[in-house]
Each structure stands twice: as structure tokens, then as C-alpha cells.
N, CA, C and O atoms as a Tinker XYZ file with bonds, in Angstrom:
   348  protein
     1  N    115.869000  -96.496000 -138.332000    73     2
     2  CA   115.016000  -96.652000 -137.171000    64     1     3
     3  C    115.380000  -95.613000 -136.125000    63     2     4     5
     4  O    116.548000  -95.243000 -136.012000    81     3
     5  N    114.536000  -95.196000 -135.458000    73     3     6
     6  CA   114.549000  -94.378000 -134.383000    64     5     7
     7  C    115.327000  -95.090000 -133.401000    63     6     8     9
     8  O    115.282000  -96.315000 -133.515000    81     7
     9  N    116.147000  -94.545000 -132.308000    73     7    10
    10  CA   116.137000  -94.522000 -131.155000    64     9    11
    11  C    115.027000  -94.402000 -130.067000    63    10    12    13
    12  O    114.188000  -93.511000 -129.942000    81    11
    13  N    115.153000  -95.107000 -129.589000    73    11    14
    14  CA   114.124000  -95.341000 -128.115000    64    13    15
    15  C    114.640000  -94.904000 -127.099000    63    14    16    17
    16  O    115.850000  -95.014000 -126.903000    81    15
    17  N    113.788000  -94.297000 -126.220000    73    15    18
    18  CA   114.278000  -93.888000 -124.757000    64    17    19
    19  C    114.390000  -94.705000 -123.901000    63    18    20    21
    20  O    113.306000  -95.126000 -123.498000    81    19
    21  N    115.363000  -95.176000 -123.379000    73    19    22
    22  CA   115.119000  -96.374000 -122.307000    64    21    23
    23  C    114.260000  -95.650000 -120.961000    63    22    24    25
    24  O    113.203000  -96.046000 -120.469000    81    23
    25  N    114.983000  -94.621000 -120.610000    73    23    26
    26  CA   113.989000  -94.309000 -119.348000    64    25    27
    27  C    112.673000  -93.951000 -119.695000    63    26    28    29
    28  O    111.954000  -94.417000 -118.811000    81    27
    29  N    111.998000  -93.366000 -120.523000    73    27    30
    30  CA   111.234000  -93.195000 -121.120000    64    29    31
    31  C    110.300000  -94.476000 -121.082000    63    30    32    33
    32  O    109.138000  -94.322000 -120.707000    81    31
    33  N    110.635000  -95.410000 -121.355000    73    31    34
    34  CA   110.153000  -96.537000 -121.321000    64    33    35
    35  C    110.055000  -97.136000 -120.228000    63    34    36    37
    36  O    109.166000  -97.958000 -120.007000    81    35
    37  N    110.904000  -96.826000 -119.437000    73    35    38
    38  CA   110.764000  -97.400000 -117.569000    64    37    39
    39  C    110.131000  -96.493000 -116.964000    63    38    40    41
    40  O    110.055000  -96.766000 -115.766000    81    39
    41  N    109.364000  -95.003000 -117.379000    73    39    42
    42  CA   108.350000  -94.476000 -116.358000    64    41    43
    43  C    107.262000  -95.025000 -116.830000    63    42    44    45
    44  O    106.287000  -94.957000 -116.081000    81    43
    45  N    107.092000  -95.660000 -118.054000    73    43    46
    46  CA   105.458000  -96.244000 -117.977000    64    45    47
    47  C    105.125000  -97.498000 -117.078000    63    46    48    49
    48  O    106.021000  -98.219000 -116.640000    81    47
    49  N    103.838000  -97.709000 -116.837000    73    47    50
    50  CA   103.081000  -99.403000 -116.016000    64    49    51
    51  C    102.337000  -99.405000 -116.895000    63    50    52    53
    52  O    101.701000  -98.487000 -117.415000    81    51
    53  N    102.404000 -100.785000 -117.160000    73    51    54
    54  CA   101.702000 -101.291000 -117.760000    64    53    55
    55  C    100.500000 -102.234000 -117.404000    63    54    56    57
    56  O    100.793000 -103.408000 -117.174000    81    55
    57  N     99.256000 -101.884000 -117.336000    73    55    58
    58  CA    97.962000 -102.220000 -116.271000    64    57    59
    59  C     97.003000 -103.467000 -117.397000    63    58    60    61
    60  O     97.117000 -103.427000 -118.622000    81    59
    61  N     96.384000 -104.175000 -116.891000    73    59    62
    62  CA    95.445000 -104.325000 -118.071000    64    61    63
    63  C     93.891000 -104.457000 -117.021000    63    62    64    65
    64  O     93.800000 -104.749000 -115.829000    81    63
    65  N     92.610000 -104.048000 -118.213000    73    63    66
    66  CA    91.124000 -103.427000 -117.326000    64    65    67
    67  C     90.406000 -103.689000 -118.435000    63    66    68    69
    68  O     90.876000 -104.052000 -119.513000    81    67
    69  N     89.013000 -103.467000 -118.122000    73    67    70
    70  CA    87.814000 -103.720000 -118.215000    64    69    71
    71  C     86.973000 -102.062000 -119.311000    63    70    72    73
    72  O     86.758000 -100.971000 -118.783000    81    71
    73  N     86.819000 -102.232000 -120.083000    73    71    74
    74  CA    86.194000 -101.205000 -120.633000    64    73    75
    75  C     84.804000 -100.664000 -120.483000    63    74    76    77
    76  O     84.037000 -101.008000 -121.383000    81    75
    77  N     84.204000  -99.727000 -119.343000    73    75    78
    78  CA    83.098000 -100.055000 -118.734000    64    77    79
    79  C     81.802000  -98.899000 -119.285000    63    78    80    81
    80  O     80.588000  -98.965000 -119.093000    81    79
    81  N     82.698000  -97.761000 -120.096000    73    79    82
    82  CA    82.100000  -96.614000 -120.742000    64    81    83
    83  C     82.620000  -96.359000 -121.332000    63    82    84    85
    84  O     83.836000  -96.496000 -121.202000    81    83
    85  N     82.059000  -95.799000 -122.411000    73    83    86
    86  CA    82.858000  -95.001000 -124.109000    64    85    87
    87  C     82.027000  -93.533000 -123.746000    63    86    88    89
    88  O     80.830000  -93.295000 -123.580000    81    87
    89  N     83.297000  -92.642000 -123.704000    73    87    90
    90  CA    83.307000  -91.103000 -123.902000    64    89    91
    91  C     83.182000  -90.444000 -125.079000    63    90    92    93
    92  O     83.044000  -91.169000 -126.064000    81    91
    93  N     83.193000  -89.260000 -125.255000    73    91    94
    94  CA    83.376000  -88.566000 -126.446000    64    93    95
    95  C     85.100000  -88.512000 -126.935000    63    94    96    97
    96  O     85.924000  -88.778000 -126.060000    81    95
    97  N     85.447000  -88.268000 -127.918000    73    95    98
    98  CA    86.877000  -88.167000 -128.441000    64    97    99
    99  C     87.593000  -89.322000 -128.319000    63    98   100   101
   100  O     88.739000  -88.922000 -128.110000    81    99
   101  N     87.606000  -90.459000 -128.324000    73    99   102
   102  CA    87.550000  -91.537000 -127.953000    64   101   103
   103  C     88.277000  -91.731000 -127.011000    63   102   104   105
   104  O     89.426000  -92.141000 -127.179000    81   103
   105  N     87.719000  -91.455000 -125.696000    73   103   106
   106  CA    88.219000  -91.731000 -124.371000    64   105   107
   107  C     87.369000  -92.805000 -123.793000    63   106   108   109
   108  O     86.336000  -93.259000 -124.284000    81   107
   109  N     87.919000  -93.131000 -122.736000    73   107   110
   110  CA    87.201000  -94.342000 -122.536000    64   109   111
   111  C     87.537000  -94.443000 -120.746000    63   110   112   113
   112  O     88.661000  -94.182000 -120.317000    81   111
   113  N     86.642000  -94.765000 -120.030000    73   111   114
   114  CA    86.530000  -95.046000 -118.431000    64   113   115
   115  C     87.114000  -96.580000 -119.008000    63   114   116   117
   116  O     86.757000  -97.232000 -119.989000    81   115
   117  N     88.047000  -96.825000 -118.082000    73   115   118
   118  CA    88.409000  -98.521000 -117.593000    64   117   119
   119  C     88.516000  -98.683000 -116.419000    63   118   120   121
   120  O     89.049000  -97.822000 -115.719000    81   119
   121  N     88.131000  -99.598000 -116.020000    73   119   122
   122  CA    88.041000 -100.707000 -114.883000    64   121   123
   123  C     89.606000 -101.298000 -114.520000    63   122   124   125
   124  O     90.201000 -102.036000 -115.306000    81   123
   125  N     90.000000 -101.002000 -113.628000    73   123   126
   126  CA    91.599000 -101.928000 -113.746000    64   125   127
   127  C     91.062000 -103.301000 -113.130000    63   126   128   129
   128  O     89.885000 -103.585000 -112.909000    81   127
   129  N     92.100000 -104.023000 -112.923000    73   127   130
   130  CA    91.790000 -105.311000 -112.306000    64   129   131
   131  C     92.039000 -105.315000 -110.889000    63   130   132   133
   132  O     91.857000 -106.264000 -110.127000    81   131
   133  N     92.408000 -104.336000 -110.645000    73   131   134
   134  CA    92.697000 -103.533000 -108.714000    64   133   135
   135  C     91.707000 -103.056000 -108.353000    63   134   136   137
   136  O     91.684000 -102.584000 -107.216000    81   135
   137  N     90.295000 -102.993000 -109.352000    73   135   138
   138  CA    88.983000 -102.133000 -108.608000    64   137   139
   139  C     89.020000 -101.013000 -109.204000    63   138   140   141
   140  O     87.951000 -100.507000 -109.547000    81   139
   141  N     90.600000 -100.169000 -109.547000    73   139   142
   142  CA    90.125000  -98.602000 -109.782000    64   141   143
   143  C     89.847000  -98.434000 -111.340000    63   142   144   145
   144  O     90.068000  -99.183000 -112.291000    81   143
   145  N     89.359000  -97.346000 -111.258000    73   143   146
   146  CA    88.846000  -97.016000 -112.754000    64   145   147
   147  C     89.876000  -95.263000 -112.864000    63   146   148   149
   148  O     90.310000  -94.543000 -111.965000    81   147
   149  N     89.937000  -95.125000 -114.462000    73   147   150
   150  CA    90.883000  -94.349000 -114.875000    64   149   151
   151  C     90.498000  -93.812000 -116.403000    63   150   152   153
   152  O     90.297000  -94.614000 -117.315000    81   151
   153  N     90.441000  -92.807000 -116.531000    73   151   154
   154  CA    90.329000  -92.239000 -118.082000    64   153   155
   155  C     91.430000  -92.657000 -118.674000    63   154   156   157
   156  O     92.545000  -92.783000 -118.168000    81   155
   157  N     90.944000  -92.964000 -120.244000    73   155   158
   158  CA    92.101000  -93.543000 -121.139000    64   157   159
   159  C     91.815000  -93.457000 -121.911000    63   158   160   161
   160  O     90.707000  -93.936000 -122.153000    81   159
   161  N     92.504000  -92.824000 -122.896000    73   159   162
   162  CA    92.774000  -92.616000 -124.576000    64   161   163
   163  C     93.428000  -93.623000 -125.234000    63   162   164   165
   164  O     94.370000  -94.368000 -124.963000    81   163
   165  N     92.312000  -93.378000 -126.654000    73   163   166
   166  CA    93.179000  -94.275000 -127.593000    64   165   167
   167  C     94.909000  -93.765000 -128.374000    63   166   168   169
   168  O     95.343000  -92.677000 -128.750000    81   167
   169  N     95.384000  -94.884000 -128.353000    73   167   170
   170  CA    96.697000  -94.719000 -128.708000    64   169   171
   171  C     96.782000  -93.955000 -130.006000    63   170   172   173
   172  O     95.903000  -94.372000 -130.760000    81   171
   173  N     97.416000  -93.111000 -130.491000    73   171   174
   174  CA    97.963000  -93.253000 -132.151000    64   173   175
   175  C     98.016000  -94.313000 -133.082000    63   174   176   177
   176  O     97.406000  -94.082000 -134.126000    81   175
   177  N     98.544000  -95.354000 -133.001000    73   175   178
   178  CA    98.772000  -96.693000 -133.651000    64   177   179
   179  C     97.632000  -97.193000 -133.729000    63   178   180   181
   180  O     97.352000  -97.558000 -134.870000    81   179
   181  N     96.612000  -97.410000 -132.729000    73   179   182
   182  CA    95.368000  -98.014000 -132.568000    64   181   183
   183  C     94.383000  -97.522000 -133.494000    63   182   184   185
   184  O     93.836000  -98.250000 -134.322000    81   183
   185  N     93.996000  -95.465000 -133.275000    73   183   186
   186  CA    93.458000  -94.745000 -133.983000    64   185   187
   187  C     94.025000  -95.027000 -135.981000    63   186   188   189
   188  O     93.349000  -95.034000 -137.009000    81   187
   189  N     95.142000  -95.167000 -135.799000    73   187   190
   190  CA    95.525000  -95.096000 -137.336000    64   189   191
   191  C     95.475000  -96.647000 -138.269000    63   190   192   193
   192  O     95.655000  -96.942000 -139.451000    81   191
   193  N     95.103000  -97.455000 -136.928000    73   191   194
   194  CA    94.841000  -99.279000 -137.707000    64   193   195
   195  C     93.264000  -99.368000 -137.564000    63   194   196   197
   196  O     92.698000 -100.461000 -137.563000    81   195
   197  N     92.516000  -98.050000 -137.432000    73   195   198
   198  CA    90.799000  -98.015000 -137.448000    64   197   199
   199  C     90.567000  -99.549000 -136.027000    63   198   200   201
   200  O     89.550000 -100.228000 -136.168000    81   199
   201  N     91.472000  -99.894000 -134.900000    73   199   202
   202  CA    90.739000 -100.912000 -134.669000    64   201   203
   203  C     89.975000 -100.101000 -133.280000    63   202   204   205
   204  O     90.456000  -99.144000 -132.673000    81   203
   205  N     88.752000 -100.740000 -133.013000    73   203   206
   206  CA    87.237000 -100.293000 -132.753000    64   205   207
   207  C     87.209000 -100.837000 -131.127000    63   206   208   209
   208  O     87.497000 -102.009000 -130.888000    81   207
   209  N     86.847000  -99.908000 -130.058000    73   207   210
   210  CA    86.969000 -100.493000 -128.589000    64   209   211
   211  C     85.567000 -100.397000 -128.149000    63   210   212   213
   212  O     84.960000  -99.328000 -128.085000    81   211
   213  N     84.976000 -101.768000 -127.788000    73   211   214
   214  CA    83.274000 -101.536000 -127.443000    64   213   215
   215  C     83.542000 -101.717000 -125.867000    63   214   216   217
   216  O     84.547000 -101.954000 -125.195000    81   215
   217  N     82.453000 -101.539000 -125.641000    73   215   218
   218  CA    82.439000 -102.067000 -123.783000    64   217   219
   219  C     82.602000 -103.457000 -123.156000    63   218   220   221
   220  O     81.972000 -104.501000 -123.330000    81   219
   221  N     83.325000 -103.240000 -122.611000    73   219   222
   222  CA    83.474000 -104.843000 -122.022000    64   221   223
   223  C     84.302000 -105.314000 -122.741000    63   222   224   225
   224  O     84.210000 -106.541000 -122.750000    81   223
   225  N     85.756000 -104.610000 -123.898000    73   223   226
   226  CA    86.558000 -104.964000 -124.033000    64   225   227
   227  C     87.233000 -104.732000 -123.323000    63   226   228   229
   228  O     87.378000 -103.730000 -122.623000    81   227
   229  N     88.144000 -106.322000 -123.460000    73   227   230
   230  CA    89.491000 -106.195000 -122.066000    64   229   231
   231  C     90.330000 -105.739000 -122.961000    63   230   232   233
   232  O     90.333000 -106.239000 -124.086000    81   231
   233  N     91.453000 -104.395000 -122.523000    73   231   234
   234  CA    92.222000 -103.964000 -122.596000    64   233   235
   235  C     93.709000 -103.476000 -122.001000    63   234   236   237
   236  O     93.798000 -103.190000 -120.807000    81   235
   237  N     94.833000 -103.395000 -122.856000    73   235   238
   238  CA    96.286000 -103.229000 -121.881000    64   237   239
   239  C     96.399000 -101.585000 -121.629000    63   238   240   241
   240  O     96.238000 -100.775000 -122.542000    81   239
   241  N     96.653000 -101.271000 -120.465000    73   239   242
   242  CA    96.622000  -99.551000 -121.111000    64   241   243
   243  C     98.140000  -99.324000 -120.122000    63   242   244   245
   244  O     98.537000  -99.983000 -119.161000    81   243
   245  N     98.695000  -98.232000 -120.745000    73   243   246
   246  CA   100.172000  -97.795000 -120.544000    64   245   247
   247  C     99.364000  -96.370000 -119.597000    63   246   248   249
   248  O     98.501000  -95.581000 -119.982000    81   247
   249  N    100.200000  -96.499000 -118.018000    73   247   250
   250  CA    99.883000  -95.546000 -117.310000    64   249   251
   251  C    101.442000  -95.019000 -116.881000    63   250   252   253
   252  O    102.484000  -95.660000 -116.740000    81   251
   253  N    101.106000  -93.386000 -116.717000    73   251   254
   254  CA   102.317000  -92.641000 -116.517000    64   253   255
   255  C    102.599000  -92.423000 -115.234000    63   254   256   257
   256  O    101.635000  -91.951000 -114.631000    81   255
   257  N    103.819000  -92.630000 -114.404000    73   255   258
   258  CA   103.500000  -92.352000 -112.816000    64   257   259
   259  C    103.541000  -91.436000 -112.712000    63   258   260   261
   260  O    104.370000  -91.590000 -111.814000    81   259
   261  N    103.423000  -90.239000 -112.765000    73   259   262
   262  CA   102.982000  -89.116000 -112.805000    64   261   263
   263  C    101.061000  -88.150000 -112.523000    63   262   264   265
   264  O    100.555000  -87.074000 -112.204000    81   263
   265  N    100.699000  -89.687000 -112.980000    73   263   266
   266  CA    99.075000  -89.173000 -113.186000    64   265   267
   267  C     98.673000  -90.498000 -113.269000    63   266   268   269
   268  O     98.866000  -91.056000 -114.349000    81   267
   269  N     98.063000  -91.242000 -112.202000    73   267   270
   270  CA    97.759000  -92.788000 -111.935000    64   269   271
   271  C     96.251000  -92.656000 -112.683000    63   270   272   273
   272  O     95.865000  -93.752000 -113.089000    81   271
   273  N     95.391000  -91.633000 -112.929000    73   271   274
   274  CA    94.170000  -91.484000 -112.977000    64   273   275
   275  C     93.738000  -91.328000 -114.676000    63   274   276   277
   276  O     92.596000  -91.205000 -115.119000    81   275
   277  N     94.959000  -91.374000 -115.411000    73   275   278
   278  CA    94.633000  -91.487000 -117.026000    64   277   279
   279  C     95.793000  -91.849000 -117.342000    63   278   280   281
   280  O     96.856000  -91.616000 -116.766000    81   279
   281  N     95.464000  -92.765000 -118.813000    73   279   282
   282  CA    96.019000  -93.437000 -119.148000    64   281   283
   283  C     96.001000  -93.436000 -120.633000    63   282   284   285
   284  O     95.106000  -92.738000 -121.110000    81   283
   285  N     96.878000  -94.131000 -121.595000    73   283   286
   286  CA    96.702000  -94.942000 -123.055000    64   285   287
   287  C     96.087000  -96.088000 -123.198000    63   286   288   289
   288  O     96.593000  -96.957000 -122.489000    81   287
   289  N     95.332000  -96.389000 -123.735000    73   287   290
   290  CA    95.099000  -97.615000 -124.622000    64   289   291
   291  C     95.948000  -97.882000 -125.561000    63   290   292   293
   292  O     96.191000  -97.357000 -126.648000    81   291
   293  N     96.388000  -98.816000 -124.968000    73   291   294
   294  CA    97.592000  -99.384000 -126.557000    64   293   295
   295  C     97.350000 -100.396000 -127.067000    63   294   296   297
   296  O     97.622000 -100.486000 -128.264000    81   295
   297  N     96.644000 -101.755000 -126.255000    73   295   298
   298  CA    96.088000 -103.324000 -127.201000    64   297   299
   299  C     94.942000 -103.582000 -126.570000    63   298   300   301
   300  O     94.764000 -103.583000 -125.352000    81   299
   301  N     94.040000 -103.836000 -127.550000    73   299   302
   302  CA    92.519000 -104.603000 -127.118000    64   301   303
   303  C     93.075000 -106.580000 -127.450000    63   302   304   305
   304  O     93.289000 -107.268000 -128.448000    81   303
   305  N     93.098000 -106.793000 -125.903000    73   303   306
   306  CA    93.193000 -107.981000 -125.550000    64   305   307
   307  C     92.049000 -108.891000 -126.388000    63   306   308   309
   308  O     90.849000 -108.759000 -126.146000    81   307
   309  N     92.587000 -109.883000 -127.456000    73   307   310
   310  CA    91.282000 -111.056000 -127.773000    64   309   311
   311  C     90.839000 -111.590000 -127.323000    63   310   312   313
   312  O     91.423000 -112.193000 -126.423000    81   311
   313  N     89.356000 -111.840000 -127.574000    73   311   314
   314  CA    88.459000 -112.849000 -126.613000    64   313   315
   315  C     88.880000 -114.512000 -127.097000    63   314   316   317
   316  O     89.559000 -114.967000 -128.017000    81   315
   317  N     88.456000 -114.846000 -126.484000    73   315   318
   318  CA    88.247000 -116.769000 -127.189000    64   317   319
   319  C     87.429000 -116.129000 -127.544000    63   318   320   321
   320  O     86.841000 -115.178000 -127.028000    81   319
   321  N     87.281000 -116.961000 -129.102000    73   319   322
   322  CA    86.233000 -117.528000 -129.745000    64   321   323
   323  C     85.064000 -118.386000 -129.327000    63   322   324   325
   324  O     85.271000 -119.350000 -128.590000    81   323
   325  N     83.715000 -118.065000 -129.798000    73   323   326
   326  CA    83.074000 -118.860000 -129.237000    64   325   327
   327  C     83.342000 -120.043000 -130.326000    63   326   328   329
   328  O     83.795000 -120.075000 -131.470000    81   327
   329  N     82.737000 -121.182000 -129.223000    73   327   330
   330  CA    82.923000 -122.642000 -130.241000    64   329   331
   331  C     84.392000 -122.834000 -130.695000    63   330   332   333
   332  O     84.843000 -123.587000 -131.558000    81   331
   333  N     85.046000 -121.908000 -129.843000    73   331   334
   334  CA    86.444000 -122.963000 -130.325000    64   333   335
   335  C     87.035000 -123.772000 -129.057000    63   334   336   337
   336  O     86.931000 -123.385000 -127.893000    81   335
   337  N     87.541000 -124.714000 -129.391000    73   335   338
   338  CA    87.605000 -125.510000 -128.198000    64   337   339
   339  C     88.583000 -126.209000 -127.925000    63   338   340   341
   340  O     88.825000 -127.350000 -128.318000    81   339
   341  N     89.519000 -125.174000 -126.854000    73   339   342
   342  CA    90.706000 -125.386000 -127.050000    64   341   343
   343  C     90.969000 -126.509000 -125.537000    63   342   344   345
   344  O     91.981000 -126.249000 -124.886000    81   343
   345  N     90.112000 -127.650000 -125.052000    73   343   346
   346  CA    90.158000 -128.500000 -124.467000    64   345   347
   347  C     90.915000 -129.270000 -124.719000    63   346   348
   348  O     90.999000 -130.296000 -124.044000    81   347
């Protein structure tokens, strides 16, 4: 196994938003939950498990402090199911 960077890992935030437009190359405008919106790419891992980001998926995206205004997509958050009923 690899080594991990710890600091490396403490300059990212981790945000989660609203998927409000699909770009070309699969970039994507999100919505944060603060109001702002931010360009964001799909992850590696994401691109290589084929999984598929439509609009109005809620998503986690990894932002660099360095550049508040783009970001990664790293997990498409699940919806409930309809008809399941977890009452």
C-alpha cells in the first residue's frame, strides 16, 4: 500500500452541492449549500467505476484552498428511494 500524505490531506474541504449544469469533459457547475457555485471535475475513481452524474445530483466535492472556485467530484450522494419507507 501506498503511503498517504497527511498534509496533503489537511489542505483539502470537503463541501457537499447541488449539480445544476453538465459541461463538456465532464465538468460540472455545482451549487454548494452556502449559495456559491464552483466548477468541478469528475474524480479518477468515479470516471474509472463508469458511475454517471445527472443534474440535480447531490454531490461531495473535495475543494483545494488554494482555488475556492473549482473543485473534484469524488461521491454522488444517494437519493431515498421512492416507496421506501423508512417511517
Amino acid at each position: 500500500m501506498a503511503k498517504k500524505n497527511k498534509a496533503k490531506d489537511q489542505s483539502k474541504i470537503l463541501v457537499e452541492g447541488t449539480v445544476i449544469e453538465a459541461l463538456p469533459n465532464t465538468q460540472f457547475m455545482v451549487e454548494l449549500d452556502n449559495g456559491h457555485q464552483i466548477l468541478a471535475y469528475l474524480s479518477g475513481r468515479m470516471r474509472k467505476n463508469y458511475i454517471r452524474i445527472l443534474l440535480g445530483d447531490r454531490v461531495r466535492v473535495e475543494l483545494s484552498e488554494y482555488d475556492l472556485t473549482r473543485g473534484r467530484i469524488t461521491y454522488r450522494l444517494r437519493d431515498p428511494r421512492p416507496g421506501d419507507s423508512s417511517e
